[in-house]
mmCIF file as gemmi writes it, N, C-alpha and C atoms, coordinates in Angstrom:
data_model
loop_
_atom_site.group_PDB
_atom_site.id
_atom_site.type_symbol
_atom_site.label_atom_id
_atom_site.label_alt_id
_atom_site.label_comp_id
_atom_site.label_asym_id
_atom_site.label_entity_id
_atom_site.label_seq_id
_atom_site.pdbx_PDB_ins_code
_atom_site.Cartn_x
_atom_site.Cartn_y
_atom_site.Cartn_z
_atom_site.occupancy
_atom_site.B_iso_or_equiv
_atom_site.pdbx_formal_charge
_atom_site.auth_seq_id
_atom_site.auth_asym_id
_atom_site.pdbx_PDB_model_num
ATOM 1 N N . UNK Axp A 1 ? 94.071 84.526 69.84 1 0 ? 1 A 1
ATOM 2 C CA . UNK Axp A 1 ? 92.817 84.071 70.473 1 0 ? 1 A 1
ATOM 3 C C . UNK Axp A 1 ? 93.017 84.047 71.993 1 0 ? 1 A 1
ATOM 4 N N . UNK Axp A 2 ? 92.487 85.105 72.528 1 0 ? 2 A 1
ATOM 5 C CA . UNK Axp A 2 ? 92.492 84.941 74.359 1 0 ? 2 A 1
ATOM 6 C C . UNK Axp A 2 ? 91.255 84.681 74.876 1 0 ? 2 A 1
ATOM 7 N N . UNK Axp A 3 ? 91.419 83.459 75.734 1 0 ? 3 A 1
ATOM 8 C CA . UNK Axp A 3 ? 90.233 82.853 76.157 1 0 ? 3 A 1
ATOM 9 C C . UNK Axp A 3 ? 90.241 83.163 77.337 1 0 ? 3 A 1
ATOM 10 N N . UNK Axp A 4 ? 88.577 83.832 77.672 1 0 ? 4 A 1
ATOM 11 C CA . UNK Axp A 4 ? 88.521 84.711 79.014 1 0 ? 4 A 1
ATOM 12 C C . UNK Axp A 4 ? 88.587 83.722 80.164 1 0 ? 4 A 1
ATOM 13 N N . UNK Axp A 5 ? 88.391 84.115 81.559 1 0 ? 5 A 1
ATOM 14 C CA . UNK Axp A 5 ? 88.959 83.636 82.761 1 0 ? 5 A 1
ATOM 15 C C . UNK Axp A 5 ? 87.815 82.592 83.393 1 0 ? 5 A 1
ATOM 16 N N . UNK Axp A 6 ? 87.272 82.245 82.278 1 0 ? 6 A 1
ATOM 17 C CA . UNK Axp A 6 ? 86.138 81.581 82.595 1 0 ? 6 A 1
ATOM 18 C C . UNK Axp A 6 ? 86.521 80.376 81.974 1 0 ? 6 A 1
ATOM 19 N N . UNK Axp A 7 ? 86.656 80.251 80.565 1 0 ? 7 A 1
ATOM 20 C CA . UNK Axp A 7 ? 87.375 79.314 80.031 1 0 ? 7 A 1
ATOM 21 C C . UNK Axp A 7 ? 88.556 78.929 81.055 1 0 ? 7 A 1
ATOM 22 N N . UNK Axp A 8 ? 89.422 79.383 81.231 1 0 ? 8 A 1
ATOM 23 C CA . UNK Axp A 8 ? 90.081 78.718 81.963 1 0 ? 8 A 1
ATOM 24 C C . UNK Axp A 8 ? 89.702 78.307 83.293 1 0 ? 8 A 1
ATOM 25 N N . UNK Axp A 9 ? 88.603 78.958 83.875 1 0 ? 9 A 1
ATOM 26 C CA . UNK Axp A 9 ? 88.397 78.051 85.111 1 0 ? 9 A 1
ATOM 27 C C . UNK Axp A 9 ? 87.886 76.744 85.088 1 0 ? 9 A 1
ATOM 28 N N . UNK Axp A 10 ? 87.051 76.756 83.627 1 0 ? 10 A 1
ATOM 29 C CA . UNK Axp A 10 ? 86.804 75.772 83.183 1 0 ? 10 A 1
ATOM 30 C C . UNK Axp A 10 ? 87.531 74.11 82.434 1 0 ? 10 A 1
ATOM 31 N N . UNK Axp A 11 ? 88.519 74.494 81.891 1 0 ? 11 A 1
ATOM 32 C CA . UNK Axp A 11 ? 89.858 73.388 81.92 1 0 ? 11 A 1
ATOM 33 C C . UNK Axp A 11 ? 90.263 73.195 83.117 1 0 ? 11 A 1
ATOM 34 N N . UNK Axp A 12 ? 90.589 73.837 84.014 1 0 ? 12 A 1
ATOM 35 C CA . UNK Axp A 12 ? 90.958 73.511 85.198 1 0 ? 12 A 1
ATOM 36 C C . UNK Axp A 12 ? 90.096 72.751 86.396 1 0 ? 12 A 1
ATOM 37 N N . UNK Axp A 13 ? 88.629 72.833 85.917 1 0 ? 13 A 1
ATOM 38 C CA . UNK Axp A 13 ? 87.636 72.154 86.531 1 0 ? 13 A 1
ATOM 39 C C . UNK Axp A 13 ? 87.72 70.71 86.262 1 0 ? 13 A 1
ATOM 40 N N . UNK Axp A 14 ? 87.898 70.664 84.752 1 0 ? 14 A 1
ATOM 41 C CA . UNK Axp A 14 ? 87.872 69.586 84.082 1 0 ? 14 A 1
ATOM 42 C C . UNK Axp A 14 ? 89.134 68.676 83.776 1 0 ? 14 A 1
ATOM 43 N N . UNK Axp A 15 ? 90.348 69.197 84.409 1 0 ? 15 A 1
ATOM 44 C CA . UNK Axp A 15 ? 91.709 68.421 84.734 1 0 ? 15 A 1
ATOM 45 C C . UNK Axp A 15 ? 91.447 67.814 86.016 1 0 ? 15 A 1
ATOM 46 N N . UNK Axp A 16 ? 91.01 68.668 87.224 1 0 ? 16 A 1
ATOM 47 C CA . UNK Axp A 16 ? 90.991 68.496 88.38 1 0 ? 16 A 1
ATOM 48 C C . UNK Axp A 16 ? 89.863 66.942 88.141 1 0 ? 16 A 1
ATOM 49 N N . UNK Axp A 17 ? 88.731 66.826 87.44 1 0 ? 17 A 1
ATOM 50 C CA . UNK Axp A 17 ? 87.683 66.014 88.131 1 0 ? 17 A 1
ATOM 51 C C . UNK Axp A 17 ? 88.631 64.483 87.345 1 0 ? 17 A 1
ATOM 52 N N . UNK Axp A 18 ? 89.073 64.831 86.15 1 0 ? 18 A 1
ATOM 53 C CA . UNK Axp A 18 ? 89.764 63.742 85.421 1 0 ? 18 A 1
ATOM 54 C C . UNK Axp A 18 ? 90.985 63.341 86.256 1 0 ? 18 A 1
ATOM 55 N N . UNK Axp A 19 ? 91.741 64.053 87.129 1 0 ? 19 A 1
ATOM 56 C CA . UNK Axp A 19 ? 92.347 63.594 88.216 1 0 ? 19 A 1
ATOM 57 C C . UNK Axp A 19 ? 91.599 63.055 89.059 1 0 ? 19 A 1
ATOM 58 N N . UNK Axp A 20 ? 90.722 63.536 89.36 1 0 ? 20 A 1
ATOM 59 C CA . UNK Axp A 20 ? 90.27 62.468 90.829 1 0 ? 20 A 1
ATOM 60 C C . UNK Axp A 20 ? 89.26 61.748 90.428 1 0 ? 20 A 1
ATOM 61 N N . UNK Axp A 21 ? 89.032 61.108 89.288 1 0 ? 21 A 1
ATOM 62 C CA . UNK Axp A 21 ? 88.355 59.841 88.488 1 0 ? 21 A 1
ATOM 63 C C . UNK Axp A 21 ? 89.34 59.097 88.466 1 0 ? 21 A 1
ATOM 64 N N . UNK Axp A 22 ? 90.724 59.204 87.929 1 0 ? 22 A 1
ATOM 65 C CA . UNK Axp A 22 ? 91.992 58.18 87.659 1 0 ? 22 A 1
ATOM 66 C C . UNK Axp A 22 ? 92.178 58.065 89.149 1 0 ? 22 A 1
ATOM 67 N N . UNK Axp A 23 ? 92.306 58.912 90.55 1 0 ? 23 A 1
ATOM 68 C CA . UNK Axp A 23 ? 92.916 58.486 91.479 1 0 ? 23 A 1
ATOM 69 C C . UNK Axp A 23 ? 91.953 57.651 92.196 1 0 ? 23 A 1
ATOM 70 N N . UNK Axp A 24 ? 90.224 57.787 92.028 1 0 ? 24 A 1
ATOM 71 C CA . UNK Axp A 24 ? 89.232 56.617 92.878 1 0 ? 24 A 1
ATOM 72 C C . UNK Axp A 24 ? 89.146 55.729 91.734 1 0 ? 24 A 1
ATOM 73 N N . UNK Axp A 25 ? 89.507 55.458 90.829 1 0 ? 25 A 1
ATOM 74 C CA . UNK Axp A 25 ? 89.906 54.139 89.961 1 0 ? 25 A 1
ATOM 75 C C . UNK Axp A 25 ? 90.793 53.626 90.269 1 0 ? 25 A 1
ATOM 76 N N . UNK Axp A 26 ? 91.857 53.724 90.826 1 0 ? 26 A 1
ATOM 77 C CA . UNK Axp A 26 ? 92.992 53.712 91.353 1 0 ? 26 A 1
ATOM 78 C C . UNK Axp A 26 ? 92.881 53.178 92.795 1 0 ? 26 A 1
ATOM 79 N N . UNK Axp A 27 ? 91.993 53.508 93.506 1 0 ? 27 A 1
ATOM 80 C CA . UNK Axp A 27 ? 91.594 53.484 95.196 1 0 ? 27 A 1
ATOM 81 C C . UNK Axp A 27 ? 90.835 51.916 94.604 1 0 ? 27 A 1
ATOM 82 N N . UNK Axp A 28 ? 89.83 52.396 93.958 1 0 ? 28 A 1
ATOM 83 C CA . UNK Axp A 28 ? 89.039 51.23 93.851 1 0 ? 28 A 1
ATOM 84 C C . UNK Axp A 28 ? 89.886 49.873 93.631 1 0 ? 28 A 1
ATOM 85 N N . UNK Axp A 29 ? 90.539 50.327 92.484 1 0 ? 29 A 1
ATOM 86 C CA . UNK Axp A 29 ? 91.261 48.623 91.996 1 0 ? 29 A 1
ATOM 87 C C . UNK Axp A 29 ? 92.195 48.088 93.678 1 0 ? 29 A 1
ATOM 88 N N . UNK Axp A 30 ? 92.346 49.108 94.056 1 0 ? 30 A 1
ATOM 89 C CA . UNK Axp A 30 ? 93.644 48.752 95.165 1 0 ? 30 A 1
ATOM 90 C C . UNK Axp A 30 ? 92.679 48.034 96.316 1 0 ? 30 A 1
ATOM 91 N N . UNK Axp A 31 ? 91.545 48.348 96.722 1 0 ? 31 A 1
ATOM 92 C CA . UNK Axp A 31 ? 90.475 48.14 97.496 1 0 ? 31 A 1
ATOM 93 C C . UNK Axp A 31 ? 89.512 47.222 97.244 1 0 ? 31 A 1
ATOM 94 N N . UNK Axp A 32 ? 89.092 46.713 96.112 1 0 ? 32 A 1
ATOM 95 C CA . UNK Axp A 32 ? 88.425 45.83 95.309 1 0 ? 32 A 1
ATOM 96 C C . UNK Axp A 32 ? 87.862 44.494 96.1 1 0 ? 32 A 1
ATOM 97 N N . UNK Axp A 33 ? 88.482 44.049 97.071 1 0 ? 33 A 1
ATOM 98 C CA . UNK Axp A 33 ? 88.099 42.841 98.073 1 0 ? 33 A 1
ATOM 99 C C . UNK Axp A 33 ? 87.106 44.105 99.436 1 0 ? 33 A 1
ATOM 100 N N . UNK Axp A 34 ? 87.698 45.117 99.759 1 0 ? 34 A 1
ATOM 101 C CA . UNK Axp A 34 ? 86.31 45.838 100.876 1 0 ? 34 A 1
ATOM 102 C C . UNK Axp A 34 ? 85.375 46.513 100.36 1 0 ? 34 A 1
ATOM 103 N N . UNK Axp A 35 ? 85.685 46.747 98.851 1 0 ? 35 A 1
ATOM 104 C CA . UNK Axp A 35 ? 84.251 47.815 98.51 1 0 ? 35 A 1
ATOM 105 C C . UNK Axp A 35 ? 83.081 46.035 98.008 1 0 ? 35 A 1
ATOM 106 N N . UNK Axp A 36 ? 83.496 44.981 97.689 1 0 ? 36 A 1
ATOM 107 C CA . UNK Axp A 36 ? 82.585 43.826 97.2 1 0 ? 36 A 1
ATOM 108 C C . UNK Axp A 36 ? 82.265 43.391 98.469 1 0 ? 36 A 1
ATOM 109 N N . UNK Axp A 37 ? 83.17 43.239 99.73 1 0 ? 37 A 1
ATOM 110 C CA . UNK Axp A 37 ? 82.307 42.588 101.069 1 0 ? 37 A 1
ATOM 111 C C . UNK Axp A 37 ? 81.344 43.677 101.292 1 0 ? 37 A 1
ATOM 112 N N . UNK Axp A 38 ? 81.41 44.658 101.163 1 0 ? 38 A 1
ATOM 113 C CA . UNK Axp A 38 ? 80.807 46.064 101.686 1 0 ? 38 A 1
ATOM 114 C C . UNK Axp A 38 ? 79.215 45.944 100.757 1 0 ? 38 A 1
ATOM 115 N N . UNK Axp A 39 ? 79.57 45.269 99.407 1 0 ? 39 A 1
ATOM 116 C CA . UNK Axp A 39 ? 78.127 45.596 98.631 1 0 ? 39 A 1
ATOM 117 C C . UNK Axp A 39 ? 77.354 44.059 99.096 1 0 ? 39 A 1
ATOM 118 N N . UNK Axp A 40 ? 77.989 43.362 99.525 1 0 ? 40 A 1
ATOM 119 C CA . UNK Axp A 40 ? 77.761 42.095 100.17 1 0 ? 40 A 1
ATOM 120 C C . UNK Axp A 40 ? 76.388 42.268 101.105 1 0 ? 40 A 1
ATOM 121 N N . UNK Axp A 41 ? 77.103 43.296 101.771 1 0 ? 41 A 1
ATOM 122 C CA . UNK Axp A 41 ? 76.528 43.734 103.393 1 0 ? 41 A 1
ATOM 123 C C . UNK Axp A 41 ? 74.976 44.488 102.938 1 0 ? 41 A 1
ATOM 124 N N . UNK Axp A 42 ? 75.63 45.736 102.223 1 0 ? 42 A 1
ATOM 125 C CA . UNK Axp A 42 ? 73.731 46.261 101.717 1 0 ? 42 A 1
ATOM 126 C C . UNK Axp A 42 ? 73.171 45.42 100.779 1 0 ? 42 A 1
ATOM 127 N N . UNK Axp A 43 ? 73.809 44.379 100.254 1 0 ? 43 A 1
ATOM 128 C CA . UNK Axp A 43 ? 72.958 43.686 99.454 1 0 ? 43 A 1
ATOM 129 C C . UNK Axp A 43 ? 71.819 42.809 100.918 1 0 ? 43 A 1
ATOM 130 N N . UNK Axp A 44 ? 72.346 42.238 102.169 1 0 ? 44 A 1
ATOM 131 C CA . UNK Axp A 44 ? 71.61 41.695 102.677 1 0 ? 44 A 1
ATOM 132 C C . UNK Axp A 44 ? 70.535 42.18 102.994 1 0 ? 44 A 1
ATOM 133 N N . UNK Axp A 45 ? 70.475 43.594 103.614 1 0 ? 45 A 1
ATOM 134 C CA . UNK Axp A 45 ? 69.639 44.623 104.186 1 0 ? 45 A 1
ATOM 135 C C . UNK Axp A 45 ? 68.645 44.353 103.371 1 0 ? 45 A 1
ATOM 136 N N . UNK Axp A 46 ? 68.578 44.427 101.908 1 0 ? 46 A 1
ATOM 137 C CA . UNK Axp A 46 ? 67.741 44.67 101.304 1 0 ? 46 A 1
ATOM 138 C C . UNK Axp A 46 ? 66.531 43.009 101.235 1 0 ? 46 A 1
């Protein structure tokens, strides 16, 4: 079974975005006190 070059651009789309979901989950937890003052801030605006 050879899966054309499309398929594979396609796993590779879909490793890449599942990497950089785990690494801004990752940002987030580490950051978690400036992204809540930050929703603080547009919460006033509104």
């Amino acid at each position: 079974m050879n899966l054309p070059s499309e398929a594979y651009e396609i796993i590779i789309a879909v490793i890449l975005v599942s990497v950089a979901m785990t690494l801004v989950s990752y940002i987030t937890k580490g950051s978690r006190n400036f992204r809540s003052s930050r929703n603080k801030k547009a919460r006033k605006q509104f």
